[in-house]
N, C-alpha and C positions, 0 to 999 in steps of 0.2 A: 128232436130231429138231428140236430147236430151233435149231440152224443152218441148217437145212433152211428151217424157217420163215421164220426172216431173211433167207434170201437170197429166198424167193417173196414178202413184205413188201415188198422190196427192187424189185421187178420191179412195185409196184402203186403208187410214190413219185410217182409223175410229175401225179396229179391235184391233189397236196398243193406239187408247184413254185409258187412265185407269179414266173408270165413280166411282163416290162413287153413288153407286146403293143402293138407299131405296124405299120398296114399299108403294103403295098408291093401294085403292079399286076404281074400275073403273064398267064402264058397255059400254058394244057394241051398238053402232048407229048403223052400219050395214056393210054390207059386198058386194064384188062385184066382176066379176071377169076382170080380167087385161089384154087383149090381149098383149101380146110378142112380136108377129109379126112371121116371117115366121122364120121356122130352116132350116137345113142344110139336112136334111133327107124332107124339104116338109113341115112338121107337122104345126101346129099351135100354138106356144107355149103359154100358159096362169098361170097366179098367181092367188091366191085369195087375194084380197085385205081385208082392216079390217079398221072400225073406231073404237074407243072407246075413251068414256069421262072417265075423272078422277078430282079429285080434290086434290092439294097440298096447304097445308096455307091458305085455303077458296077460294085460284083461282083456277078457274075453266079451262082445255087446255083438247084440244085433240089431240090424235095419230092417228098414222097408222103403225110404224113399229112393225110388228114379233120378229125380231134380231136387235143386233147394227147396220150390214149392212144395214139394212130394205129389206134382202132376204124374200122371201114371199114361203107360202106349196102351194101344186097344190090344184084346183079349184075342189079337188073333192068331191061328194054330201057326205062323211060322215064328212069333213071340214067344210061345209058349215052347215052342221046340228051340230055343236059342239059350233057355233058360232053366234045364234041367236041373233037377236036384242032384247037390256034388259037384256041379259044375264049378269050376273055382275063377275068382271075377279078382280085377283090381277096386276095391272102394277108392273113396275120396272121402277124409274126413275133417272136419275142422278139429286143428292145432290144441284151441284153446275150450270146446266140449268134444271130444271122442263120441260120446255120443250120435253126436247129429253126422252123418252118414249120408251120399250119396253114390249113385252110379256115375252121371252125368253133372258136374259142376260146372257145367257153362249157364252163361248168364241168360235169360227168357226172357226176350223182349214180348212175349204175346201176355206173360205175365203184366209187366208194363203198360201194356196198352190196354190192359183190364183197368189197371189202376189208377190212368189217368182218366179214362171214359167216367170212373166209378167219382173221381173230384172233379170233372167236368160236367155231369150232371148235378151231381149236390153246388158250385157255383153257379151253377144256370138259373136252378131252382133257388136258390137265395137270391139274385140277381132279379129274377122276375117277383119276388116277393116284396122287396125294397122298393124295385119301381114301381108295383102296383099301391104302397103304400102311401109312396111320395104321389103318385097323380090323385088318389082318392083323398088327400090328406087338403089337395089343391081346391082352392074357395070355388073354380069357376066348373072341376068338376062338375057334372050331370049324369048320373045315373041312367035316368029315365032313355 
């Protein structure tokens, strides 16, 4: 269980990188949208996806993330018209991997607040395991 945890810990790290973020001039390949898969209410959840080229040092990469997370806006038709193909964008890319690429480099507290909910429930649930160990472990426990 606790490996378990580390490794979905391990998948929320990226809010807590500190990038040296410099930009670079890019343009949109295109856009798409991302089914989700099914919600809790039914719905059909969907992202708008994004490409865009950019060019650092004469080499040439492309993205796809929005944010550091790579969260994505919903699919809707004034997103989609804001993001034409050719459209030409400022990236934000980190200094020391070119690669990793954003639109938006501000920091996501809802990100954060996943991640603390996410180590606030795995201590909860260790917390109550301990305790229940320590009372049942006690002579004068009674089951019955």
């Amino acid at each position: 269980m606790y490996l378990a945890g580390i490794l979905l810990l391990w998948n929320f790290r990226e809010p807590f990188v500190i990038h040296e973020w410099r930009t670079a001039p890019g343009v949109v390949i295109g856009t798409e949208v991302i089914q989700l898969g099914s919600g809790p209410t039914g719905d059909n959840g969907a992202c708008l996806g994004l490409k865009y080229r950019y060019t650092v040092n004469g080499q040439a990469y492309v993205g796809w993330r929005f944010s550091p997370l790579g969260m994505c806006p919903s699919p809707s038709p004034e997103n989609v018209a804001l993001l034409p193909p050719g459209r030409p964008l400022t990236i934000s890319y980190d200094a020391r991997d070119p690669t990793f690429a954003v639109l938006n480099p501000a920091f996501e507290w809802r990100a954060v607040a996943i991640w603390l909910a996410i180590v606030g429930g795995i201590a909860l649930c260790h917390w109550s395991l301990v305790r229940y160990a320590n009372v049942k472990a006690d002579p004068e426990f009674d089951e019955s």
